[in-house]
C-alpha positions as CSV (number, residue, x, y, z in Angstrom):
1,X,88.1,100.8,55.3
2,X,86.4,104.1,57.0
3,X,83.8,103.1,59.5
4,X,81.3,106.3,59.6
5,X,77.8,106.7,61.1
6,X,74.5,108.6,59.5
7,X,73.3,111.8,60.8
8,X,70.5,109.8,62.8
9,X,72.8,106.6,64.0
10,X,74.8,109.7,65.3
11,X,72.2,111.8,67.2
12,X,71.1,108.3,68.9
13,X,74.8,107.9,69.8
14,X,75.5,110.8,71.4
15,X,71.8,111.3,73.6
16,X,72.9,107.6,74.8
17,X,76.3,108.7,75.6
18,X,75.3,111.6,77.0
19,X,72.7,110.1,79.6
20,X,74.9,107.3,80.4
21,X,77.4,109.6,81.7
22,X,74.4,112.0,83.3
23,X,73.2,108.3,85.0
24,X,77.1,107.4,86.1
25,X,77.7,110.5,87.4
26,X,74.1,110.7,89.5
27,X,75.0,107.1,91.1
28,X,78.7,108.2,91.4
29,X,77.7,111.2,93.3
30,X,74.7,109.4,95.4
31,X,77.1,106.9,96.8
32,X,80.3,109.0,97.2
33,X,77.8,111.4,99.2
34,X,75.7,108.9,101.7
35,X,79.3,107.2,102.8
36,X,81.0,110.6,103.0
37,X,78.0,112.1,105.5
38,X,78.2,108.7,107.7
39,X,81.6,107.3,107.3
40,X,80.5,104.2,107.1
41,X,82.1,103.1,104.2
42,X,82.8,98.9,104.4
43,X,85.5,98.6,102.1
44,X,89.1,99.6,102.9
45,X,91.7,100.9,101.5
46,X,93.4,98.8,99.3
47,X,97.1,98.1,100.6
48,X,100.2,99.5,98.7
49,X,101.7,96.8,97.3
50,X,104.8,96.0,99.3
51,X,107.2,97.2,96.3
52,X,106.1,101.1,96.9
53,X,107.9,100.9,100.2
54,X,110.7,98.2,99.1
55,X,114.1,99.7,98.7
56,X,117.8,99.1,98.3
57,X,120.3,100.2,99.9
58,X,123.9,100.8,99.1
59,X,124.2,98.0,95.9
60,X,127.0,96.9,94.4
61,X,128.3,94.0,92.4
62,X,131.3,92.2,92.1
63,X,133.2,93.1,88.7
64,X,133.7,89.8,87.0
65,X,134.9,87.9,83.6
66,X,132.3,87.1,81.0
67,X,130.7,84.1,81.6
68,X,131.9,83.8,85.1
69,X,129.6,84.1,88.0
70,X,129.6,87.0,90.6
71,X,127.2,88.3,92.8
72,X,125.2,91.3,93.9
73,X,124.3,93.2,97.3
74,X,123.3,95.5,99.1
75,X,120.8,96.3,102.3
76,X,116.7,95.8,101.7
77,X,114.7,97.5,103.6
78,X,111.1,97.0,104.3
79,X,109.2,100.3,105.2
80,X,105.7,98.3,105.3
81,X,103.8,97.2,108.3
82,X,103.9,93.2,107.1
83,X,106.5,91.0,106.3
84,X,107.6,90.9,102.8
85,X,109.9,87.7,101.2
86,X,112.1,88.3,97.8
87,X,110.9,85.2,95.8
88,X,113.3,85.7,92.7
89,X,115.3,88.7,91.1
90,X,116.1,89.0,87.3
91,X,118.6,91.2,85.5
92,X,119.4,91.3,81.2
93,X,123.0,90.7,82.2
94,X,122.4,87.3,83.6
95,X,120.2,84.9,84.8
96,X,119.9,85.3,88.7
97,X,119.2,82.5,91.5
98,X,118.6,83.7,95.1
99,X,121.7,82.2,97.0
100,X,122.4,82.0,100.9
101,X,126.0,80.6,102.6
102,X,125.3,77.7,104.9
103,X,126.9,75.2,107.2
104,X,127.5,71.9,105.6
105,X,129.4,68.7,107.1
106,X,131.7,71.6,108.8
107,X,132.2,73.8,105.7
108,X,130.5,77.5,104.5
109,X,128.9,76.2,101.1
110,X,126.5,78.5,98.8
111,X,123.0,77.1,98.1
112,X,120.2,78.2,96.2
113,X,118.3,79.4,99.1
114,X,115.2,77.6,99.8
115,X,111.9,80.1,100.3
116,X,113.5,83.2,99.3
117,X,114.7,86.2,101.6
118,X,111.6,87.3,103.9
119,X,112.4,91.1,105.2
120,X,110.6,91.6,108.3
121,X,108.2,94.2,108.4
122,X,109.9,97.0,109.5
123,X,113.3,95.6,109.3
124,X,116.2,94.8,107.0
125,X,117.8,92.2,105.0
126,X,121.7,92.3,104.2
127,X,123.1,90.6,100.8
128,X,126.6,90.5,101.9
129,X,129.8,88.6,101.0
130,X,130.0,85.1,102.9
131,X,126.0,85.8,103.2
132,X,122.8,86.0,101.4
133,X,123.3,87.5,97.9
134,X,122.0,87.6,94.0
135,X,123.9,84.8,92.3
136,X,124.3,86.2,88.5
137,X,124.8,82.7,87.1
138,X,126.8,83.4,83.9
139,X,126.8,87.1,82.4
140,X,127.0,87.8,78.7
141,X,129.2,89.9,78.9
142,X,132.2,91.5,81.4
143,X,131.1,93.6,84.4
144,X,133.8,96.5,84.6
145,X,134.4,98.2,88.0
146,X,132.0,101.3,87.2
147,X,129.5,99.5,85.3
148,X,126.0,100.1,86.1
149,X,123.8,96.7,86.5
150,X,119.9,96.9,86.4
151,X,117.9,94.2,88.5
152,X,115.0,93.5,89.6
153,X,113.8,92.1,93.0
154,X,110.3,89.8,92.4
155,X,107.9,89.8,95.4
156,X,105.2,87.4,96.7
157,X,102.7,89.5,96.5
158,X,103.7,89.7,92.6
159,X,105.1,93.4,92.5
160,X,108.2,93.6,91.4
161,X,111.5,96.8,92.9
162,X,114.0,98.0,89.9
163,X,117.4,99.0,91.0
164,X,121.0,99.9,89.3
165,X,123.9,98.6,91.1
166,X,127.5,99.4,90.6
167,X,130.2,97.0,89.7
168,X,132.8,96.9,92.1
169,X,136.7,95.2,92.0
170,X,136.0,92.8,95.3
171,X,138.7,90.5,96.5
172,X,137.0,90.3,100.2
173,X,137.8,87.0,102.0
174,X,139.1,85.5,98.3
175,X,135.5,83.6,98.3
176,X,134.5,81.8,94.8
177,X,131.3,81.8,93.4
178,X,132.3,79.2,91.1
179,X,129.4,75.9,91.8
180,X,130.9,73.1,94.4
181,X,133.3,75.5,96.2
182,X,132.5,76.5,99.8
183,X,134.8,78.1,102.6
184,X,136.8,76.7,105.3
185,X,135.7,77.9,108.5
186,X,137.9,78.8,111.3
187,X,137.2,77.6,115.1
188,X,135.9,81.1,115.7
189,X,133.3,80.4,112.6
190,X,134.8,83.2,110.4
191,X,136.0,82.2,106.9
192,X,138.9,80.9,105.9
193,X,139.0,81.7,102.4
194,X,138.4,80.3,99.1
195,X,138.4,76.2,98.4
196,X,138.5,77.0,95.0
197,X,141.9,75.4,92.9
């Protein structure tokens, strides 16, 4: 179906839409004038949101088996003035969970980590090995050394920071990602190495 106007709806149409815009632009001009000669305009400029000064670092993930979990890394850094916290990450070759290393009855054992990671403003967060890191819970499919992973890092604020991160062959301290597995520590409070069988 073919919606037209007549000749007369469409005169009427266009004189309206023309002294709407002649009105808008009057009032535009009016306002943007009076707080341009006094600079005394009340509202302020609307803050970035944190993700325009969010970045990342160096990433990397550990290569891995299908269906076994693995984590990623890297260094965030906040370039903004206020603090900003990492509430959740997502990536299409797993399901994520935010995950920190943590003293428990005398053992290093990985926990979801309560809160997220807050990056001082400023300042910089580390996802390491034996640390804070992205848990990818179980991925689809193999992560090959060389492999490029996408993620993304979900703020507070409710912006959201892409990055690709390569996959990397990682034995480190031999630590498991596998759930219920934590790491002996050592009198000096360095790991041990993996619990895991």
């Amino acid at each position: 179906m073919r919606f037209s106007l007549s000749s007369g709806s469409r005169r009427r149409t266009a004189v309206s839409v023309a002294l709407a815009g002649v009105l808008t632009t009057g009032v535009l001009a009016g306002c943007g004038s009076s707080d341009a000669a006094t600079g005394s305009g009340t509202e302020p400029a609307a803050a970035p949101p944190a993700a325009a000064t969010l970045t990342i670092k160096d990433p990397w993930v550990k290569a891995s088996k299908a269906g076994v979990m693995t984590a990623a890394f890297g260094t965030i850094t906040n370039g903004t003035g206020a603090d900003v916290t990492v509430t959740g990450a997502e990536s299409p070759a797993s399901p994520l969970e935010l995950h920190e290393m943590a003293m428990q009855d005398g053992k290093m054992v990985m926990r979801e980590k309560a809160g997220g990671f807050t990056v001082k403003a400023g300042g910089s967060h580390e996802l390491a090995p034996g640390g804070d890191h992205l848990m990818l819970m179980k991925p689809a499919q193999a992560i090959e050394a060389g492999d490029e992973v996408s993620f993304t890092l979900k703020l507070s604020d409710g912006s959201a920071v892409p990055f690709t991160a390569i996959a990397k062959p990682f034995a480190g301290a031999e630590e498991s990602y596998a759930p219920g597995h934590g790491m002996e520590m050592a009198p000096s409070g360095m790991p041990m190495g993996s619990m895991a069988p």
